[in-house]
Structure formats: C-alpha cells, structure tokens
C-alpha positions in Angstrom: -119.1 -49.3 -82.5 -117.4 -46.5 -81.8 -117.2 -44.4 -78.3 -119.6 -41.1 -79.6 -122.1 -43.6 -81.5 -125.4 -44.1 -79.2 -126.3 -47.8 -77.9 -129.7 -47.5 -78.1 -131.9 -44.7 -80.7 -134.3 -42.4 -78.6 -137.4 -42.5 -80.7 -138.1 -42.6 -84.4 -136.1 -39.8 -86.4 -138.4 -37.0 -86.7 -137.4 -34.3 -89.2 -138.7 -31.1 -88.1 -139.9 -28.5 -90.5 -137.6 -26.7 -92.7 -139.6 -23.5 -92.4 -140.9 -22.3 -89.5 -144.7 -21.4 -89.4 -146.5 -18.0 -89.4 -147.2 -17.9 -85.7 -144.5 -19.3 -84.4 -141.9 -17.0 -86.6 -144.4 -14.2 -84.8 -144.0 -15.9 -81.1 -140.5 -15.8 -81.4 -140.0 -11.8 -83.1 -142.3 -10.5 -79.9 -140.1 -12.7 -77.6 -137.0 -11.2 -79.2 -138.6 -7.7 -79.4 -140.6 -7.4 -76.0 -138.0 -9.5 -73.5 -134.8 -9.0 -75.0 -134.4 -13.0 -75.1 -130.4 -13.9 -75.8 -130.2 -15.9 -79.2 -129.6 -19.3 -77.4 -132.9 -18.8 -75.4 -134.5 -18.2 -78.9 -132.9 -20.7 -80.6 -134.5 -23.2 -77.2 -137.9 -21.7 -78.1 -137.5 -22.4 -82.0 -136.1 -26.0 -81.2 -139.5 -26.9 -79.1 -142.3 -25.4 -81.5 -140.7 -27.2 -84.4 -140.1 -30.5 -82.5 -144.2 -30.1 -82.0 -145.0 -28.7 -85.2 -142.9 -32.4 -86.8 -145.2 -34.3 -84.2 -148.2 -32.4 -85.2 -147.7 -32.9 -89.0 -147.7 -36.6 -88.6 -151.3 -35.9 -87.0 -152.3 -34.4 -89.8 -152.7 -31.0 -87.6 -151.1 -27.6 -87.2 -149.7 -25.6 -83.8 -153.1 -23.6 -84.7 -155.8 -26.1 -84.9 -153.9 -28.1 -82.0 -156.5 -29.5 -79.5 -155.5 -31.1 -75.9 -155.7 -34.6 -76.6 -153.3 -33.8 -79.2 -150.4 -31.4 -77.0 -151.6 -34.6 -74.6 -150.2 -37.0 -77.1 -147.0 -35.3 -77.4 -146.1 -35.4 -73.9 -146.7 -38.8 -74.0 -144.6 -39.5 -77.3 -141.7 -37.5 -75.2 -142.1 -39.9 -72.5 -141.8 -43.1 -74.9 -138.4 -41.3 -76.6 -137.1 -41.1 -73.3 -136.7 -37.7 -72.5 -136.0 -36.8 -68.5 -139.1 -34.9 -66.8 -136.7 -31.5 -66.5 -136.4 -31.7 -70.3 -140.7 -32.2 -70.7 -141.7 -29.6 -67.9 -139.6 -27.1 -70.1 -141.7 -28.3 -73.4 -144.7 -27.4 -71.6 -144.1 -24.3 -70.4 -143.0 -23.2 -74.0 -146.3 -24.6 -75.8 -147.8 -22.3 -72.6 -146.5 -19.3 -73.1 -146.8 -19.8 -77.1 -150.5 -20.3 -76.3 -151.1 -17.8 -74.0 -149.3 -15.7 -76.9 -151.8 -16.6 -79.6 -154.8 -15.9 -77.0 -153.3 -12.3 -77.0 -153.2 -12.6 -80.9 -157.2 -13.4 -80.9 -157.6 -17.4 -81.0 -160.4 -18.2 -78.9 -158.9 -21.1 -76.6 -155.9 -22.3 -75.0 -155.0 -26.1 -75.4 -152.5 -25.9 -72.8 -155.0 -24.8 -69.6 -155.5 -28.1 -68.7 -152.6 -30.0 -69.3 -150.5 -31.4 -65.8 -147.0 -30.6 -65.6 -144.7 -33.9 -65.0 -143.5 -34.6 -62.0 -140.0 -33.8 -61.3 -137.6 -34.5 -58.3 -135.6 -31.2 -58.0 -132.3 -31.4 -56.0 -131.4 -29.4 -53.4 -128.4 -27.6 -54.9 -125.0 -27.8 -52.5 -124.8 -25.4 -50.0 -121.7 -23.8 -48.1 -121.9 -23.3 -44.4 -122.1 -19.5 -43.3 -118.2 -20.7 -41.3 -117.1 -21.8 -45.3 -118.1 -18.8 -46.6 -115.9 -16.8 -44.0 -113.3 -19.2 -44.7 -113.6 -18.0 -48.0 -113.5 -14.8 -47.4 -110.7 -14.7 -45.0 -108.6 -16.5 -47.4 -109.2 -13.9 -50.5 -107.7 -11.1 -48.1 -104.8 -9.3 -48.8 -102.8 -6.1 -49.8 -101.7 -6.9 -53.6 -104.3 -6.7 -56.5 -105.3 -9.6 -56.9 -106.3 -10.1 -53.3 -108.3 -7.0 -53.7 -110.2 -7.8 -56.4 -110.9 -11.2 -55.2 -112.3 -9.8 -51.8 -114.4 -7.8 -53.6 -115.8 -10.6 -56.2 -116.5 -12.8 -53.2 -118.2 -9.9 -51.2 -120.7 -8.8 -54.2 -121.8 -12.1 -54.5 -122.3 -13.3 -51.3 -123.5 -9.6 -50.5 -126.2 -9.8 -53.8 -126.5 -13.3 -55.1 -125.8 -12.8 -58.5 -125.2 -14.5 -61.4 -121.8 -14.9 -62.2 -122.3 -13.7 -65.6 -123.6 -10.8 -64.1 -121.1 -10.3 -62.1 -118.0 -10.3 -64.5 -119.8 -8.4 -66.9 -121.2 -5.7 -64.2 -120.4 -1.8 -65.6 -118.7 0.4 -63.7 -121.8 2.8 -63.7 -123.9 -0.1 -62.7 -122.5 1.0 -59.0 -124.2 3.5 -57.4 -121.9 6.7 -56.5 -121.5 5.6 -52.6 -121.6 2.0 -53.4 -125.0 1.9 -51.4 -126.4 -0.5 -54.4 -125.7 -1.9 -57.3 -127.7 -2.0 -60.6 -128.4 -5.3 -62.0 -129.6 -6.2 -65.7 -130.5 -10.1 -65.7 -132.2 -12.6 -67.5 -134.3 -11.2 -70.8 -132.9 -7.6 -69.6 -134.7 -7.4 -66.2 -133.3 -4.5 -63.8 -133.3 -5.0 -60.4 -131.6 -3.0 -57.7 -129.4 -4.5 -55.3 -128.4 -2.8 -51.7 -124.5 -3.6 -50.9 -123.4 -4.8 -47.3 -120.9 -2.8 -45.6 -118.1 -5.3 -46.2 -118.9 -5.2 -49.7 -118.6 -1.5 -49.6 -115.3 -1.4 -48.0 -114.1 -4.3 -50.6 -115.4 -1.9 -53.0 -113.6 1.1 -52.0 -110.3 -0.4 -51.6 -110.8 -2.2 -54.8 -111.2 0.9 -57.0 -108.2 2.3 -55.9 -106.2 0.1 -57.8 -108.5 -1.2 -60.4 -106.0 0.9 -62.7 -103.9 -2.5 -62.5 -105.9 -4.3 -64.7 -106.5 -1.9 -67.3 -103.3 -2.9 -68.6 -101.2 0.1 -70.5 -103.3 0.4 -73.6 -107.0 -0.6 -72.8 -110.1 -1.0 -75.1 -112.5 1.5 -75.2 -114.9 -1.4 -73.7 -112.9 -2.5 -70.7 -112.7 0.9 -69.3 -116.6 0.6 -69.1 -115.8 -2.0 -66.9 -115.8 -3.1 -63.2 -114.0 -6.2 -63.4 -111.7 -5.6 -66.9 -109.2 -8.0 -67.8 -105.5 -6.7 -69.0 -107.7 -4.0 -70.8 -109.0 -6.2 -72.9 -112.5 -7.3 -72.1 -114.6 -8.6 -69.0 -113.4 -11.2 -66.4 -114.3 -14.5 -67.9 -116.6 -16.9 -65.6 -113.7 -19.6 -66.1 -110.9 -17.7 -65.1 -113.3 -16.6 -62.0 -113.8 -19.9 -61.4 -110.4 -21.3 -61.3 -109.4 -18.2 -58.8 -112.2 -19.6 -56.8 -110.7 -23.2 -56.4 -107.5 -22.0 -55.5 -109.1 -19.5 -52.8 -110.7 -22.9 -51.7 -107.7 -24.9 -51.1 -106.4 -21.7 -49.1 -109.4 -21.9 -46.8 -109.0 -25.6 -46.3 -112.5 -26.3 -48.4 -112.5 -28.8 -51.1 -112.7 -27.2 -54.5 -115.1 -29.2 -55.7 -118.0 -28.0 -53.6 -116.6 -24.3 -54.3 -118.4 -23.0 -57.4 -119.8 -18.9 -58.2 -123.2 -20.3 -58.1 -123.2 -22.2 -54.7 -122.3 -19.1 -53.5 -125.3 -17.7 -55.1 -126.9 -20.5 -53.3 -125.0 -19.5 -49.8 -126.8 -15.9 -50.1 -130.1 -17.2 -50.6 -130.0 -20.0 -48.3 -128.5 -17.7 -45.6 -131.1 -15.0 -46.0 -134.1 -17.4 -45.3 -132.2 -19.2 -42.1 -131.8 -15.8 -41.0 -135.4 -14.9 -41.1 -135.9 -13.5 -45.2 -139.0 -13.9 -46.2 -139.2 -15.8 -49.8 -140.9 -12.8 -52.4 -137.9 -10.8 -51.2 -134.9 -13.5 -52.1 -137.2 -14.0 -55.1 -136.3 -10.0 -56.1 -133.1 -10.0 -55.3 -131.9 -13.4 -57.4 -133.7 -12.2 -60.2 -136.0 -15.3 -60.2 -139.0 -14.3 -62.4 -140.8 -17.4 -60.8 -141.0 -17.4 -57.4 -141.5 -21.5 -57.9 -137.8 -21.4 -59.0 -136.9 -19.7 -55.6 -138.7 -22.7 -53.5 -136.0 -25.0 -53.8 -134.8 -22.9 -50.9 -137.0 -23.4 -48.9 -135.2 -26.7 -47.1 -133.7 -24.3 -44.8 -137.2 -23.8 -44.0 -138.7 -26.7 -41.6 -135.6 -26.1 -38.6 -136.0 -22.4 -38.7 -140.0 -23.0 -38.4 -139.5 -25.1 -35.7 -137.5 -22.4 -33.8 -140.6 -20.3 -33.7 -142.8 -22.3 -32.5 -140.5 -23.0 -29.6 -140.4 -19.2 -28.9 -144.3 -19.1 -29.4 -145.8 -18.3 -25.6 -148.1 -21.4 -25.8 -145.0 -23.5 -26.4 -144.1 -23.0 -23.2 -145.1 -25.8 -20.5 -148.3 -24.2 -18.9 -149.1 -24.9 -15.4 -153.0 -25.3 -14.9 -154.7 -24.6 -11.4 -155.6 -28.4 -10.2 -159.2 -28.4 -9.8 -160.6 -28.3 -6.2 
C-alpha cells in the first residue's frame, strides 16, 4: 500500500451530480453577484449543495422538496463517514443560508429552522504576550529599508488586526491623507474603517519616505498602486511576510514557531478586551461578520471580570454597627 493510499474509506462513494440544479446554480449567481464571494468560497458553496443534492437523490428527493427529517438524516450520514464537527457545522450553515435564500425566492418553509448545530470544541488560538509583542517591535527597528517597512508591517497589524492578506495587498489610497485611518476591503468585499495608533503613524511616515526602494527601476503599473510593492512587481506575498516574521522572532529572543501574521491578529484583539474593549467593537474592527466568531476571545474575559468586581464598592470589607 502505498504512503498517499487511505487505510480505511470514509463512507460509501457518493457521486455528486454532474449538473448543478436550478436553485442552487441561482444561490450561488446572487452569492457571487450580491457579496462579491472569491471563487474558492463559491466553489465551498457548490461542493456542499451537491454533496446534499447526491444524498438527497438516493432519497428519492430534491434540495426543493427537502423536509427536516431528511437535512436531519444527512447530518447524521456525515457523522457515520466520519467527518470532524468543524467540517458539519460549516454544512449546516450553508443548507441555512441556501434556505433562508429560497424563502426570499417564495418557498413557503425553511427545513433548516429547527435543526441543532453540532457541538464543537473551538481552541483558543496562541496568543503573544503584550512584552512579545514589544519584543517584536523593538527588534523590527532600524534605519535601512527593510527595517522600515518591517516596523510599519508590524505596527498596522498590531495597530488594526488585519488579515494578512489584507495587509500585503492594502492600496496606497486605502490610507487616509494624515494616516489617521486606514480603509479596509475584507471578506466578500466588506469596508470597514480602521483608526491608526500614533506609532503606526510615525512607522507610516518614515516608511513612505523610502518606499521608492522597492519600486524597483522599472515598476508595473500595479505595484505603484501599492503600499507594500515588491521589486515593482506586485504585492508582498503572505510567505515572504511570513518568513521576515520568523527571523524578527529569533531577533527578539521568541520562538518562531509561536510567531505567525495572524497571532498577531490575535494579539490585537486579545489585548483590546484585557484592556477594557467591549466585544461588538473588536467584532468591527476584525471584520468578523459574526460576532460568534469574535467570542473565542473572550478567555481574556473571566480575570479582567474579576478585576471589577474587586473595585466594585460592595467588594470592599464593610464594617456593620454591632447591634446594642
């Protein structure tokens, strides 16, 4: 047997549909159309409505005519092919929005409405101390270019929280004019603005004055659009970034392997709640259309709770008159 062949078959085969359905070739154009979905977000969507549509079939039943017991069934026949909870709460949350869709479209009920999610164990994602995170920046300081740019890459995302495909591929007109905020399009094309710290302001200033450098002599039309170009060529790639962040980490004495752009991400929401953020404003500024997806944050919660109460008045040991 060889090393890529599986031990054990998840499942029967299932052969999903070669054509894809009238409703759910609709689902998908207003999905593309109305939230600017990227085409590996569609293709996700596609994947899950035929996967039902093959499970349906064997029912003798359509996406359409679908009842609970049988959307009920297929959550179950997930289960028996072995598929992780993560991987099932995401299947339900498509046939959700597919069937909120077709309620829009006129169908009279929703099979979904009383379906229970499955039950997942989330992991707290790793988080850097605030005193790594000044390591961090303290080691990306210096005079030449590179430093520069560095300081600057660190600063807007521990500053904003961004993604760092947002980052790399951020515009140069996506800064405002005194670098006071900066304009963010996200996930399905979502804008959200962004207000800068005055570190990341400074980084910013002293970055644009030699952001020339890596323009390179002869740069496309597209890289001078830029804020992070690469030899004049395109963006910044998110692996390069990446591997300039391991070796900032091995500077600063942390090990690279718990340095990563998105556990700094992490770092700024984390930060922001210990600090006293409430959680519908880190929710805005990650981007997070859910504010469920911004709860795993809340860990940081319980200690700083437990400050307050100590500063409450009644927390305080009372003295009461002893009675006569």
């Amino acid at each position: 047997m060889t090393a890529l062949a599986p031990t054990k078959p998840r499942g029967r085969p299932r052969t999903a549909p070669a054509v894809v359905p009238g409703d759910i070739a609709v689902f998908l154009e207003m999905l593309a159309a109305e939230r600017g979905l990227a085409k590996a977000s569609l293709d996700a969507y596609r994947r899950d409505l035929l996967d039902l549509s093959a499970f349906l079939a064997k029912r003798r039943c359509t996406p359409a005519a679908a009842t609970r017991a049988d959307l009920a069934a297929y959550l179950t026949d997930q289960h028996k092919r072995g598929m992780d909870a993560g991987t099932q709460a995401r299947r339900l949350s498509c046939l959700r929005q597919f069937y909120k869709f077709r309620l829009s479209q006129g169908a009279t009920d929703d099979p979904t409405s009383l379906l229970d999610a499955p039950r997942r164990t989330r992991r707290l994602p790793g988080v850097l101390t605030e005193a790594e995170v000044l390591a961090l920046l303290q080691a990306a300081r210096g005079e030449d270019p590179e430093h520069h740019r560095m300081t600057l890459l660190l600063e807007l995302l521990y500053a904003t929280g961004l993604r760092v495909s947002e980052l790399v591929n951020l515009p140069l007109e996506a800064i405002e004019r005194k670098g006071a905020w900066v304009r963010v399009r996200g996930k399905g094309g979502k804008e959200r603005i962004v207000p800068l710290t005055d570190p990341a302001r400074q980084a910013l200033a002293a970055y644009l004055d030699i952001r020339p450098v890596f323009l390179g002599q002869s740069p496309k039309p597209a890289a001078l659009k830029l804020l992070f170009p690469s030899q004049g060529r395109g963006a910044l790639t998110r692996q390069r970034f990446g591997q300039m962040l391991k070796t900032i980490a091995l500077s600063a004495g942390i090990l690279p392997s718990k340095v990563s752009p998105h556990q700094l991400r992490h770092a700024f929401a984390t930060h922001l709640l210990s600090h006293g953020a409430d959680l519908r404003s880190v929710q805005t500024l990650l981007g997070h259309s859910d504010i469920a997806t911004t709860q795993i944050y809340t860990h940081v919660l319980p200690e700083r709770l437990q400050v307050a109460v100590a500063r409450h008045p009644l927390a305080k040991k009372q003295h009461l008159p002893s009675k006569a």
